[in-house]
C-alpha positions in Angstrom: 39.7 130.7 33.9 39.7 134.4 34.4 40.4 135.3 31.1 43.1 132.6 30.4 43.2 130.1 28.0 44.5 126.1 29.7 47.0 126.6 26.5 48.2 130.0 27.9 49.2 128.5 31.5 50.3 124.8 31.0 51.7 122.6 28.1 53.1 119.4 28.2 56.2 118.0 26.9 57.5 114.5 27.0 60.9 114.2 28.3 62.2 110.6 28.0 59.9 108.4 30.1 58.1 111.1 32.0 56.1 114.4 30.7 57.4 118.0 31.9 54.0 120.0 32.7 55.4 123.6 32.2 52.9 125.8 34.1 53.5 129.8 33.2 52.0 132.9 33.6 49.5 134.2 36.7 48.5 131.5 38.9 46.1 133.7 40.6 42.1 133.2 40.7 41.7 130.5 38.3 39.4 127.6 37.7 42.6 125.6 38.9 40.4 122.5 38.8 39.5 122.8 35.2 42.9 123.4 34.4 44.0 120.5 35.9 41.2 118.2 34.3 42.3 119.4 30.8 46.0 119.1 31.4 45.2 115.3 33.1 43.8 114.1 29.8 47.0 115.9 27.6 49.0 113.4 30.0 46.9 110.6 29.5 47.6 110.9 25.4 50.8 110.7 26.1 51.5 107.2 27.8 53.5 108.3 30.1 53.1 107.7 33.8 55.2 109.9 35.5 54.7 113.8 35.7 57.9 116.4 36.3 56.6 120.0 37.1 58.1 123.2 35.8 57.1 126.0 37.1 60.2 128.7 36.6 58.1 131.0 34.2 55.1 131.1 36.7 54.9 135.2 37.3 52.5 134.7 40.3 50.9 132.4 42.4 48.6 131.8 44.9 46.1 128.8 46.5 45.0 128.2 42.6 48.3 126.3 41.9 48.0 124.3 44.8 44.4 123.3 43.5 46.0 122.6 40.2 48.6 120.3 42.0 46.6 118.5 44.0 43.4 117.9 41.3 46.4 116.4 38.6 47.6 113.9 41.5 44.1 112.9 42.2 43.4 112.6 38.3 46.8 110.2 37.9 45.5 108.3 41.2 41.9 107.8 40.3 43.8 106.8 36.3 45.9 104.2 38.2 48.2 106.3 36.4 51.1 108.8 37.2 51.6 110.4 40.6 
């Protein structure tokens, strides 16, 4: 993750009956995939099956986030799980 550690860009905080996925920082040439792999199994400790994304302290962005997205739907989908 170009020089970024998966606790640096994302945390996860329970809100009721969903989790909040705060994503912060660059968004910019990352192992997106990785990222989203990591955050998918912080979800699954929780117990929680629906995901709420926050991203108003993202700085930059570009296709990484979109790869981040897309690999934490597929991980809640292949889970039987959120998304």
């Amino acid at each position: 993750m170009a020089g970024l550690s998966s606790a640096s860009v994302w945390v996860v905080r329970p809100e009721g009956d969903q989790s909040v996925l705060i994503l912060r920082s660059d968004w910019t040439a990352i192992d997106a995939t990785c990222a989203a792999q990591c955050a998918a199994v912080a979800l699954e400790r929780t117990g929680l099956r629906s995901i709420a994304y926050d991203t108003s302290e993202i700085s930059r962005w570009d296709s990484s986030l979109l790869v981040f997205v897309s690999s934490m739907r597929h991980a809640g989908r292949s889970a039987g799980r959120f998304c």
